[in-house]
C-alpha positions in Angstrom: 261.3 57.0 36.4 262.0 56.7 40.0 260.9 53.2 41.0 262.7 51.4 43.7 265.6 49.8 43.6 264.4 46.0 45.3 267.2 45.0 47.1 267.0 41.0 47.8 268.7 39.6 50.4 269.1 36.2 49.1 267.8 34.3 46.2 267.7 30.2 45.7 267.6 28.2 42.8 266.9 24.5 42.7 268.5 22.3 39.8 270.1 19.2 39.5 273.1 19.5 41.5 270.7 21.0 44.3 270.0 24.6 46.1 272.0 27.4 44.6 272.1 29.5 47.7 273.1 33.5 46.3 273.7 35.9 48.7 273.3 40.0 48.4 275.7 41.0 50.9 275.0 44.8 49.9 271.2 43.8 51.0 272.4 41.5 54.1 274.7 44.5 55.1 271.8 46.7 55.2 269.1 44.5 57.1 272.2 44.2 60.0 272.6 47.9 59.8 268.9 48.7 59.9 268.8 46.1 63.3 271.1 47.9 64.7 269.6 51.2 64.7 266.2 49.5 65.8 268.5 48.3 68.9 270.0 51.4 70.0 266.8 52.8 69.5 265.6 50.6 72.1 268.3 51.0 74.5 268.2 54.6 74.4 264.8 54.0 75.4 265.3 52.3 77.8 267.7 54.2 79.1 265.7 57.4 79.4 262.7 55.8 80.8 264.5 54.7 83.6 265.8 58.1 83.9 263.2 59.4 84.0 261.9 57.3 86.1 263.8 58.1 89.3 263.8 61.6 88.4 264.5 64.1 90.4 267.0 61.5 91.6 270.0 60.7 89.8 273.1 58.6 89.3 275.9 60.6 91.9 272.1 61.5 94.2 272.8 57.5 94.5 276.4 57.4 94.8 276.0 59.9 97.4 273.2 57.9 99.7 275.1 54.7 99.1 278.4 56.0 100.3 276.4 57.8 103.5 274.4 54.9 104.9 277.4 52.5 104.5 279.9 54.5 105.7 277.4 55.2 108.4 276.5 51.9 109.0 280.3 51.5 109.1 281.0 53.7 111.7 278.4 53.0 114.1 278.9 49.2 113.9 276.0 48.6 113.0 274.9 45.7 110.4 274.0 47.6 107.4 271.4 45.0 106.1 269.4 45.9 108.8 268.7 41.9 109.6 267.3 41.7 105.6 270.0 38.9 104.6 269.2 36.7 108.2 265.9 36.8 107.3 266.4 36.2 103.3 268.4 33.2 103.8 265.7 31.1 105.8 264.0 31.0 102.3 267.1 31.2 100.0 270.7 29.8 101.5 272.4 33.2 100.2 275.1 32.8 103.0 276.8 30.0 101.9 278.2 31.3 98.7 279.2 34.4 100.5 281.9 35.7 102.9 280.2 37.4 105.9 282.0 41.1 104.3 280.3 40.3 101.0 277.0 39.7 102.7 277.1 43.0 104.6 278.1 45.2 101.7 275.0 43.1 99.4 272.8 44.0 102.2 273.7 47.6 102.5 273.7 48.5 99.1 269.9 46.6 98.9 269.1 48.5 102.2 270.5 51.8 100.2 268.9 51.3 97.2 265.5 51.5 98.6 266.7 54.2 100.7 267.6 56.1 97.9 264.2 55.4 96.6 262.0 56.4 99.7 264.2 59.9 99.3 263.0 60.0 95.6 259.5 59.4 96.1 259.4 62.1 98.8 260.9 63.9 96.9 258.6 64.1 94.1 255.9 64.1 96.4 256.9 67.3 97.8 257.9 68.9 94.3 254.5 67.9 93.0 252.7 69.6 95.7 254.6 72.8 95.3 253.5 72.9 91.6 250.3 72.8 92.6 250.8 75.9 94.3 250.3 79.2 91.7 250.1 82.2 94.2 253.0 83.0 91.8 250.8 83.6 89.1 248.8 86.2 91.0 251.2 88.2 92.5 251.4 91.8 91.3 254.1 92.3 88.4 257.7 92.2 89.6 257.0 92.2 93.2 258.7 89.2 94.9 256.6 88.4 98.4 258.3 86.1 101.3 256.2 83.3 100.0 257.2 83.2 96.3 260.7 83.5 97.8 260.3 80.3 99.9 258.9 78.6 97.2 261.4 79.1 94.4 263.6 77.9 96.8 261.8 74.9 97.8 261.3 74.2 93.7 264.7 74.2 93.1 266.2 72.1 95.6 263.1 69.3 95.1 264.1 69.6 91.8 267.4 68.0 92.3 270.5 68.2 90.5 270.1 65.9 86.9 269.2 68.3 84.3 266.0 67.2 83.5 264.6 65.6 80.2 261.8 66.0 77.7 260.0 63.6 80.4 261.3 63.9 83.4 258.8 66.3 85.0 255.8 64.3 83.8 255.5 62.1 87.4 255.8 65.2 89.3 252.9 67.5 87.8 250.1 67.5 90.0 246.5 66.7 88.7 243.9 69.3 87.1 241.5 70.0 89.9 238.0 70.1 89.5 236.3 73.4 90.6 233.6 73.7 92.4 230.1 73.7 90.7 229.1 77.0 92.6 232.5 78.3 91.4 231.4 77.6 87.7 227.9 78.9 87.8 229.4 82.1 89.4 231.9 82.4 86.6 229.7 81.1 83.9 227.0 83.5 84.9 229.2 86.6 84.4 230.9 85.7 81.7 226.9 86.3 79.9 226.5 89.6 81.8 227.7 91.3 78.9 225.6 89.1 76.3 221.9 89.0 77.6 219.1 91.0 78.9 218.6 91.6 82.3 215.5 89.6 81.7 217.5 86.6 79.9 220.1 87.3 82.2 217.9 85.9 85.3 216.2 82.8 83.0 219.7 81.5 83.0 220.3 82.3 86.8 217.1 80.6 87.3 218.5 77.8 85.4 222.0 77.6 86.8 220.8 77.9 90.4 218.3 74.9 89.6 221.3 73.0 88.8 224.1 73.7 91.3 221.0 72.5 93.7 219.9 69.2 91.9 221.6 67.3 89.3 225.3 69.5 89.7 226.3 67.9 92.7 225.3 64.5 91.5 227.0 65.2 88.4 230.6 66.6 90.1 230.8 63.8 92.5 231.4 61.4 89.2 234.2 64.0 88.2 235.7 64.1 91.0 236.0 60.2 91.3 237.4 60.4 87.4 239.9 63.2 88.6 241.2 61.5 91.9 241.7 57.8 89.1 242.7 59.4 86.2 245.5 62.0 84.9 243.2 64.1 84.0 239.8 64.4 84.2 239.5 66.8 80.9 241.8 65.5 78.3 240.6 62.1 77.1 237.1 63.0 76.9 238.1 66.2 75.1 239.9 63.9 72.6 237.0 61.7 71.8 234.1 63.8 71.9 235.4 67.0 70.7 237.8 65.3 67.9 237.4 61.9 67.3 233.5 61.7 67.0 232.7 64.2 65.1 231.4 63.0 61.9 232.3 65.9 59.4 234.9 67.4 57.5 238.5 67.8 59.7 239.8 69.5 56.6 239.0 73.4 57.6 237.3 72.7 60.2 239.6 71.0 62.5 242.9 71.4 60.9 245.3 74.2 61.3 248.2 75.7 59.3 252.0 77.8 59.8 253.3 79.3 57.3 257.1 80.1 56.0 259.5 82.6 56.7 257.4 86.0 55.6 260.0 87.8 54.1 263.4 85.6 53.3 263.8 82.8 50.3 266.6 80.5 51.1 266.2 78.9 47.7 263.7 79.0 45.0 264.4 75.2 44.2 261.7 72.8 45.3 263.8 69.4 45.7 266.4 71.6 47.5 263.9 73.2 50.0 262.3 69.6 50.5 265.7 67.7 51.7 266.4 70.6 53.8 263.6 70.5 55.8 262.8 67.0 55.8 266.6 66.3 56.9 265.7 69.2 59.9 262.5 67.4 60.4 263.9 64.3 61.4 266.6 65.5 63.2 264.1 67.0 65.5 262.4 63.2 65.5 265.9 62.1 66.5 266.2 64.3 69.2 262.8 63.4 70.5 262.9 60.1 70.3 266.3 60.2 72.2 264.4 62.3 74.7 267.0 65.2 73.9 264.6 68.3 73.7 264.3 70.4 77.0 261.1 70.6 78.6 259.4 73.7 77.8 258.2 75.8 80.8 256.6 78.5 81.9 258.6 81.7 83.0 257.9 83.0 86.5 260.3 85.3 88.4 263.6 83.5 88.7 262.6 80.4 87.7 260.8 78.5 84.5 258.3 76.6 86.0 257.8 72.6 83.9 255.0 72.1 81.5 253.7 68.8 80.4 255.2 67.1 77.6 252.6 64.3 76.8 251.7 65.6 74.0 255.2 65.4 72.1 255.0 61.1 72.2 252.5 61.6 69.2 253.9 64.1 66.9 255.6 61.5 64.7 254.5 58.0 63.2 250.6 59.2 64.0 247.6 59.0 61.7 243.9 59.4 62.2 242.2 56.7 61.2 238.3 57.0 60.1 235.6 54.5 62.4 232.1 54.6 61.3 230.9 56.3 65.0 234.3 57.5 66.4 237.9 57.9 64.7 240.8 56.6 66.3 244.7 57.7 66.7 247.1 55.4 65.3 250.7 56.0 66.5 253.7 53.9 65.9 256.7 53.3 68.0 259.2 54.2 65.1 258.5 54.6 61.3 261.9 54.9 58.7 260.2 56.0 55.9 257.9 59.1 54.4 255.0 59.3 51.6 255.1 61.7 49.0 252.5 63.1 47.4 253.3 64.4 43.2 250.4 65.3 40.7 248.1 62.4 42.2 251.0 59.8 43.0 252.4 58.4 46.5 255.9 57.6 46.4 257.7 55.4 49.5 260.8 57.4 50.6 263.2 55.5 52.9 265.1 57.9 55.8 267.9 55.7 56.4 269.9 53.9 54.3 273.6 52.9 55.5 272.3 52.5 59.0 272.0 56.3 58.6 269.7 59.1 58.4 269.5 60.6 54.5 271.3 63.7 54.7 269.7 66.6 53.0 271.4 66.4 49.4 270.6 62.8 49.6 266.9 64.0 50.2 266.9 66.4 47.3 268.4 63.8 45.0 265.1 61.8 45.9 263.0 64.7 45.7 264.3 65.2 42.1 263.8 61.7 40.9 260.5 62.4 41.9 259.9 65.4 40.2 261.2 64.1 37.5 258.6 61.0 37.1 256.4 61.3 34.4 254.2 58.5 34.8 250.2 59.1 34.7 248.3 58.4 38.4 246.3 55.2 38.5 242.9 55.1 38.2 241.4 56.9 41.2 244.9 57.6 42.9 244.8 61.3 41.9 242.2 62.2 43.9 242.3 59.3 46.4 243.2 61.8 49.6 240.3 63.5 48.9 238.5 61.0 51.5 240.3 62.4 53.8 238.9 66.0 53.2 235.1 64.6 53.1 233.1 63.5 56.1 234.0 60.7 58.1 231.0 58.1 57.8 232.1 57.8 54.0 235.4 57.2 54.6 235.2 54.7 57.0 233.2 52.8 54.5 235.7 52.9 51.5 238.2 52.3 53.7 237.2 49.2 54.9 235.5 47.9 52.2 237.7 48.9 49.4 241.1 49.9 50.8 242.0 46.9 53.1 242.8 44.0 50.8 245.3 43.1 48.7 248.1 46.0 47.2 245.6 48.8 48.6 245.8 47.5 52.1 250.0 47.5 51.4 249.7 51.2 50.4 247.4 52.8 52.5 249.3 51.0 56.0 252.5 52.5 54.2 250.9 55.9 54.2 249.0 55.9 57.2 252.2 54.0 59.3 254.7 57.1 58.2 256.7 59.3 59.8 254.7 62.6 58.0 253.7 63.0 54.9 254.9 65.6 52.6 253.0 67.4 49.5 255.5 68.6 46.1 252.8 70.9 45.2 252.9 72.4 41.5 251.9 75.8 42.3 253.6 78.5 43.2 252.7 80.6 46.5 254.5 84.2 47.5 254.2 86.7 49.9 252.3 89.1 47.7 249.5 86.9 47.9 249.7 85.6 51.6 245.3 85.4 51.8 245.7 82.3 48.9 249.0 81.1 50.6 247.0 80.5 53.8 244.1 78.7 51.8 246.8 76.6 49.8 248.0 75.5 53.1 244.8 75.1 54.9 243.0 72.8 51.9 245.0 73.2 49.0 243.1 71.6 46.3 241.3 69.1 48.8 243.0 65.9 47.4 246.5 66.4 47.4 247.3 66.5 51.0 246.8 63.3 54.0 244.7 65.5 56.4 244.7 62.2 58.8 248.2 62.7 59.2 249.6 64.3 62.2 251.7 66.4 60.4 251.8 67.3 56.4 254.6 69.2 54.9 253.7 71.3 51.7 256.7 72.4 49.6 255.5 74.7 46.7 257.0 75.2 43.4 258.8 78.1 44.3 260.5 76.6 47.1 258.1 78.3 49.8 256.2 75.7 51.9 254.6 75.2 54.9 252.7 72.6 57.4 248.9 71.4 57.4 248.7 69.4 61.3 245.7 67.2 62.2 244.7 68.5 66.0 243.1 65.8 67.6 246.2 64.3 68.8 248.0 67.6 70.1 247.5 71.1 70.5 249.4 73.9 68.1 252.5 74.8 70.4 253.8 71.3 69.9 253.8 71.6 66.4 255.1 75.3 66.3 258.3 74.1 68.6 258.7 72.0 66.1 258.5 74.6 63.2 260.5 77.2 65.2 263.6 74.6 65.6 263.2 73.7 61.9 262.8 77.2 60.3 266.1 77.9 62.7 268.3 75.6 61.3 266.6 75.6 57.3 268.5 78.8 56.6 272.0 79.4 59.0 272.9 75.3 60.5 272.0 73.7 57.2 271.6 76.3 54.0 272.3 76.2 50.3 275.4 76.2 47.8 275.1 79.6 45.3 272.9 77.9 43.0 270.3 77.0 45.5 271.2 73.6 46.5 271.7 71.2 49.3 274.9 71.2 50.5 277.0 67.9 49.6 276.7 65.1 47.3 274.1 63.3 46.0 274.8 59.4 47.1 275.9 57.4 43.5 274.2 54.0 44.7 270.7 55.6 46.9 268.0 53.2 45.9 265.3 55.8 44.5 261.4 56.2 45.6 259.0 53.7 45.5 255.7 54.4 43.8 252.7 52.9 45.2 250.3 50.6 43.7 246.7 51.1 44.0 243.4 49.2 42.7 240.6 51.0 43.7 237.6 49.6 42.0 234.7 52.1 40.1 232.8 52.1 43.0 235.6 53.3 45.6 235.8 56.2 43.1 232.3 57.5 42.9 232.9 58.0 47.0 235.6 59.4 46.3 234.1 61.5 43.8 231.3 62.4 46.6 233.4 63.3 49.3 235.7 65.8 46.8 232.5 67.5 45.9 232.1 68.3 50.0 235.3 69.0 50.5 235.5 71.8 47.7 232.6 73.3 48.7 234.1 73.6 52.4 237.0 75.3 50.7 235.7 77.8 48.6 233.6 79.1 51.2 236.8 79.8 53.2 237.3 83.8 52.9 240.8 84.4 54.4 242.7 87.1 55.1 246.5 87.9 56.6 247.6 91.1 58.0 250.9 91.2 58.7 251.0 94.5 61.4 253.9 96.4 61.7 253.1 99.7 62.9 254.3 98.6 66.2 254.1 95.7 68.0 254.6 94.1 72.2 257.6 96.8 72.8 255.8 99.8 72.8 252.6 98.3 74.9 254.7 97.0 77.1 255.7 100.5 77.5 252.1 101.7 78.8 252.4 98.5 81.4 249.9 97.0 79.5 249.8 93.0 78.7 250.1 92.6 74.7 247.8 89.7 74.9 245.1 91.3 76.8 245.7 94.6 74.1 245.1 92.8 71.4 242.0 90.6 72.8 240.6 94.3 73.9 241.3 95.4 70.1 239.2 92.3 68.9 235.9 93.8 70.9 236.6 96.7 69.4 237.5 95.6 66.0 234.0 93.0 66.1 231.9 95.7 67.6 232.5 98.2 64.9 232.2 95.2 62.5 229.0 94.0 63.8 227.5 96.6 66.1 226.9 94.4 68.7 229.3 92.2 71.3 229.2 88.1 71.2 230.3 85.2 72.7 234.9 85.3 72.6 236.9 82.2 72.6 240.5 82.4 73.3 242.8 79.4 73.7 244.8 79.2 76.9 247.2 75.9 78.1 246.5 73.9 81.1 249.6 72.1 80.7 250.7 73.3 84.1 249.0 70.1 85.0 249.5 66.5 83.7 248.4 65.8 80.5 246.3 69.7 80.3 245.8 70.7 76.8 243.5 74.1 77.0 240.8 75.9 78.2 238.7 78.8 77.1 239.0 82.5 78.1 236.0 84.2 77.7 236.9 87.2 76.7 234.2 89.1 76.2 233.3 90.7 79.8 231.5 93.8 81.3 235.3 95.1 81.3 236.0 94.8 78.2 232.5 96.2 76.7 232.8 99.1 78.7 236.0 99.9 77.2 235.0 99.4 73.9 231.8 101.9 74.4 234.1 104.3 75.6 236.0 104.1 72.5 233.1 104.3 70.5 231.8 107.2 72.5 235.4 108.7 71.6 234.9 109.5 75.6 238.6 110.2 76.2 238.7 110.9 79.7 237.5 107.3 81.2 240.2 105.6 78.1 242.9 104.6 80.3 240.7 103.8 83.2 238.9 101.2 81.6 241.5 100.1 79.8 243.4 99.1 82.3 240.3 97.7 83.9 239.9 95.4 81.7 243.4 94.1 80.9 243.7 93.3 84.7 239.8 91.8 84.3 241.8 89.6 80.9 244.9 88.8 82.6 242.8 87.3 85.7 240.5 85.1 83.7 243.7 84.2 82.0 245.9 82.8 85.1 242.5 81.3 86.5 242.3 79.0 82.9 245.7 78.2 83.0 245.1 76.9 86.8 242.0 75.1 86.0 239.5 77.4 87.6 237.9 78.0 83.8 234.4 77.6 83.2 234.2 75.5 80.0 236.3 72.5 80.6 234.3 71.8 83.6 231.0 72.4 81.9 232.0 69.9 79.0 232.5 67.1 81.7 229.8 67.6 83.6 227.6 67.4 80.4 229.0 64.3 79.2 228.4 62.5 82.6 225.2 63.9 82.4 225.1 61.9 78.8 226.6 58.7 80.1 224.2 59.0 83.1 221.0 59.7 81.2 220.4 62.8 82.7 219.4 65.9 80.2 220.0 69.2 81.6 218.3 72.1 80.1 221.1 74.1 81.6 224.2 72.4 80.1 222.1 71.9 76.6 221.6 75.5 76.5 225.2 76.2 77.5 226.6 74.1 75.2 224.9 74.8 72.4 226.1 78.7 72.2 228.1 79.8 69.2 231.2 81.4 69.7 231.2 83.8 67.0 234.5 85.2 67.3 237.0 82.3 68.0 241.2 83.5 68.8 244.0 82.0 69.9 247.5 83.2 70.0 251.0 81.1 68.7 253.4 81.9 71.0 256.8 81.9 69.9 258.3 79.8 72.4 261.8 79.7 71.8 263.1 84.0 70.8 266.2 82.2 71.3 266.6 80.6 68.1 266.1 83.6 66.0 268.3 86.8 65.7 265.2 89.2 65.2 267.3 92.2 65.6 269.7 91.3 62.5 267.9 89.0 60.5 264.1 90.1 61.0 263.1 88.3 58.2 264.0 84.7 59.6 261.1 84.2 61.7 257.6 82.3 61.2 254.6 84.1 59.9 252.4 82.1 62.4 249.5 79.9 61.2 245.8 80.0 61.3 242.6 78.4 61.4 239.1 77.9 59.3 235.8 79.5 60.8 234.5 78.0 63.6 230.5 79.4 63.4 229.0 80.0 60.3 229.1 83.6 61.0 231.6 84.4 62.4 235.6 84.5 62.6 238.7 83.0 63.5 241.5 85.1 64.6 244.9 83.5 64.5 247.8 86.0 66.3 251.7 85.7 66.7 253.6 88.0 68.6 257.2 88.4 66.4 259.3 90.1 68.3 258.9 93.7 69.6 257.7 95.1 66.6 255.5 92.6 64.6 252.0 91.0 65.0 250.8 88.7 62.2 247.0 88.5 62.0 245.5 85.5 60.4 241.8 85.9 59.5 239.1 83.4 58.5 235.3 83.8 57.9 232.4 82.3 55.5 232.1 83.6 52.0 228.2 82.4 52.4 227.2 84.2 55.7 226.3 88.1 54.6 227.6 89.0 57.8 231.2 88.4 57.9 234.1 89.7 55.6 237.6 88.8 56.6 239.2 91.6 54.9 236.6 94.1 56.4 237.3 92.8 59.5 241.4 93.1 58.9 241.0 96.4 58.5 239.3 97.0 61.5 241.8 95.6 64.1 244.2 97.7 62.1 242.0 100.8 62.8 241.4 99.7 66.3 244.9 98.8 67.3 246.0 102.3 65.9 242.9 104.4 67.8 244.4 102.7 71.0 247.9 103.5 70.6 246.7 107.3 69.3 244.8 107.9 73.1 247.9 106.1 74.9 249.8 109.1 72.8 247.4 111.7 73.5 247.6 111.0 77.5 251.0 111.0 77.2 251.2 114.6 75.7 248.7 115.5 78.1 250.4 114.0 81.1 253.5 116.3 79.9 
């Protein structure tokens, strides 16, 4: 039984000789130990916000501009306060209680200080306006003009000389811009070209002309008022209205999934692989919360160019919690403690205990008492989570009216307030099967995992596992820099002993798990018992498929100075053309965290390029292959570097529509526009940090990616990582009820079209020779 051990710090009894005072120093000795950490914690804090604060100035930067205007003021003779303390002590009599030295070097160190300060500001001034520069971006590959080359030098010394932290860009990113509404309709307009008639073609240039005249203008001027008060103009309304007020399922059709190593097993043993993972987990946690993870940027020729880190404050201590119009994001400052989840029970796990973290044989020894309980769920707790699968309205309701008194009010702020939550599952996934590994860790069985949760770890049976992240908080690359830094230290910094252990000791005196009480009343359980039956149905219509594709991967398109993004996006057309027979509306994810507080924007794939191309292949017209080929990866990489910029089309649209909402104002355009289906929905997981991995000796330790439900009812989600030079891991998803998909059909079709384009890349190059 693994119950808690209830540590009391004091107990009292009163008799007739008066208060027996009894002390628990073991239980004082850990409340002192636990305040402690909470103050460092805050001191650290502290520290780093201030840090960041002056950044790009620093502590010798203020050494240095003290030392120069004194010494200065020094030489020249000159009173260094500048008159400040004269006038100062009309109001306060500073002078007295000072030696006329004392109150020259006061006033030239205040004098200095804000010196020091007016140089900061400019400073990040300038460097914020030289971000906002990106003729980088667009400059032809490997070609280094006069400008860029007066800019990275410009970057670099604005950047100063502290090495920067997590945060210490964030003041110095400039703003998203908001394009111009005759910039859109152009864009918007040919991004259709390729979709329409010619005669629908000029309804909706009828309709897009009618608004950039009338109601557009009205409608940008609000934006750009939002843009010039706000960080960004996109982000919170994307938040709200994209995640937080929709009313159905998150489970599949919001949540996302990475998977495990594809091809190692650093142990089969479940409590093992839990505490080392969890122990790498919060290590990362530490790290953050110490602000000790560098800034991730983007590389540009000489120099790696800052990218915003908002989204990292929410990663940890962050739950979704259901409202009966809109959801909200709960995030605490610090949480010490996980939930997890066993055959239908919740267990309390502490993190720290001797004012330290658990150490990952400590973890495992909790783990195992876990594993080890044999008590029976409470009535209703088995399938409990499963509110959390179902729509939201429900939930809402049994939360509040069943779930927010008493013991179930303890419980459910115990799971909701921790760090992550973390799933023992009692199945058993492998790679031979990785279609039902991906739908394990996308729904599992629709009760046993928190999908409110920012982040839920899986460990299966077998000691394989995974991650299940909610995505209304923060975007996947957060969560996969996370999952790269975990998956590098699992194996090599941490590993196992020979019999597939933690290494170390398990602790002789660890208080174990806490279980967690519930009452949940029949009632409570029928909803339950409701939003299961929704959820399930969600799930088994999820037809998913993995291709793992090794036949070659970015180092030999690289080799036909091709971009591996825009290859593969060009063997999607192809692959949903022969699929379908016909081309549709292509969403693929791109970052706008070039600016503060971006999160994405959509590439519309699918252009007059790119369907050329793809005729050509189907025409098997050989002699126009490379030509439009290429055509189209420069037409891919362009719309790519505009998104990333903040010249896309949809981002823009979405605002303007909802001040067109909050205004009262229906547009037939924007209803129309926002209303279309993207039927083929992709994104790519970058692996941001090759560093980490030896991919040339150990091949094997490296991610599989992650992946994605269906986002139209019929069509499919494409899910890509790029593993080194010779690997590309496909993730698939589709509808079992729409007659027009098939996930495995369509696997085997970007095979076939990745192959046909690599067999005409040959067959020029024979020809060339």
């Amino acid at each position: 039984m693994a119950e808690a051990h209830q540590a009391v710090a004091f107990q009292f009894t009163v008799g007739p000789d008066g208060i027996d005072l009894q002390l628990s120093h073991e239980a004082l000795r850990q409340v002192y130990l636990s305040g402690l950490h909470s103050w460092k914690k805050k001191f650290i804090r502290f520290k780093n916000g201030i840090l960041n604060g002056v950044y790009p100035g620093s502590a010798p930067g203020f050494m240095l501009v003290l030392a120069g205007y004194l010494g200065r003021a020094h030489y020249l003779k000159v009173d260094p306060s500048l008159g400040l303390l004269v006038k100062l002590g009309r109001h306060v009599p500073v002078s007295r209680y000072m030696s006329v030295q004392k109150q020259m070097l006061v006033g030239g160190v205040m004098v200095g200080t804000g010196l020091w300060i007016a140089i900061i500001f400019s400073m990040r001034t300038v460097l914020k306006g030289l971000l906002s520069w990106h003729g980088w971006m667009f400059a032809p590959h490997g070609k280094m003009t006069w400008q860029i080359r007066l800019w990275l030098i410009l970057v670099n010394i604005f950047s100063g000389m502290q090495t920067p932290m997590l945060y210490s860009f964030q003041n110095s990113l400039p703003h998203l811009p908001v394009p111009s509404v005759k910039d859109t309709m152009r864009r918007y307009l040919e991004s259709v070209q390729p979709l329409l008639s010619d005669e629908e073609h000029r309804r909706m240039q009828s309709l897009a002309l009618d608004f950039e005249k009338n109601l557009g203008p009205k409608l940008q001027w609000y934006l750009k008022l939002k843009s010039w008060w706000a960080s960004n103009y996109v982000s919170d309304w994307w938040e709200e209205y994209i995640y937080l007020r929709g009313r159905g399922p998150i489970m599949v059709n919001s949540n996302y999934y990475v998977m495990d190593f594809l091809y190692a097993f650093p142990t089969h043993l479940q409590a093992a692989r839990a505490g080392n993972i969890i122990h790498a987990i919060m290590l990362y946690r530490r790290k953050l919360d110490r602000a000790q993870i560098k800034p991730v940027r983007q590389a540009t020729i000489f120099l790696l160019v800052p990218l915003c880190s908002a989204q990292w404050e929410r990663l940890f201590n962050t739950c979704r919690i259901p409202g009966q119009e809109t959801d909200t994001v709960q995030h605490m400052s610090d949480s010490r403690h996980i939930v997890v989840h066993h055959r239908g029970r919740y267990f309390k796990v502490w993190m720290f205990y001797d004012g330290r973290l658990l150490l990952p044989r400590e973890i495992e020894q909790q783990m195992e008492r876990i594993l080890a309980d044999t008590s029976e769920p409470q009535p209703g707790e088995e399938t409990l989570a499963a509110l959390t699968a179902g729509d939201r309205v429900p939930w809402a309701c049994a939360r509040n009216a069943y779930l927010r008194h008493g013991k179930n009010k303890k419980s459910l702020d115990t799971v909701e307030k921790a760090a992550f939550f973390v799933t023992l599952d009692d199945t058993e996934q492998r790679p031979e099967s990785l279609d039902h590994y991906a739908k394990s860790l996308l729904h599992g069985k629709c009760y046993d995992r928190w999908f409110d949760k920012s982040i839920n770890l899986i460990v299966f049976k077998n000691g394989t596992m995974g991650l299940n992240a909610e995505h209304s908080w923060a975007d996947a690359p957060i969560v996969g820099h996370l999952w790269e830094q975990v998956l590098s230290m699992d194996p090599v910094k941490l590993g196992y002993t020979a019999d597939g252990h933690c290494r170390g000791e398990p602790h002789p005196n660890l208080p174990g798990p806490q279980r967690l009480q519930w009452n949940i009343p029949p009632e409570c359980q029928t909803m339950i018992a409701n939003s299961l039956s929704v959820a399930v149905a969600l799930a088994n219509d999820v037809d998913s498929h993995i291709i793992p594709f090794s036949d070659f991967g970015k180092g030999l398109i690289k080799k036909y100075k091709i971009s591996p993004d825009a290859f593969i996006q060009l063997a999607l057309q192809l692959a949903h053309y022969r699929d379908k027979g016909k081309f549709c509306l292509t969403y693929e994810a791109s970052m706008t965290r070039l600016y503060r507080e971006g999160r994405t924007e959509t590439v519309r794939s699918c252009t007059m390029e790119s369907c050329a191309f793809v005729r050509a292949m189907i025409r098997e017209n050989k002699s126009v292959f490379q030509e439009r080929l290429n055509c189209a990866a420069k037409k891919h990489q362009q719309m790519y570097r505009l998104a990333m910029t903040g010249q896309g089309t949809d981002r823009h649209l979405f605002c303007l529509y909802v001040v067109s909402k909050y205004l009262g104002q229906d547009s037939p355009f924007l209803q129309e526009v926002l209303s279309e289906p993207w039927r083929l929905s992709t994104s790519q997981t970058p692996l941001q940090q090759g560093e980490l991995f030896d991919l040339v000796n150990h091949p094997e330790y490296v991610t599989t990616g992650g992946g994605f439900g269906p986002v139209a009812d019929d069509g499919y989600g494409v899910a890509y990582v790029i593993v080194g030079e010779k690997l590309i891991n496909f993730h698939i998803s589709s509808k079992c009820s729409s007659p027009e998909t098939d996930s495995h059909r369509f696997g085997n079709n970007i095979r076939q079209a990745m192959l046909d384009m690599l067999n005409l890349f040959e067959l020029d190059k024979k020809t060339l020779k």
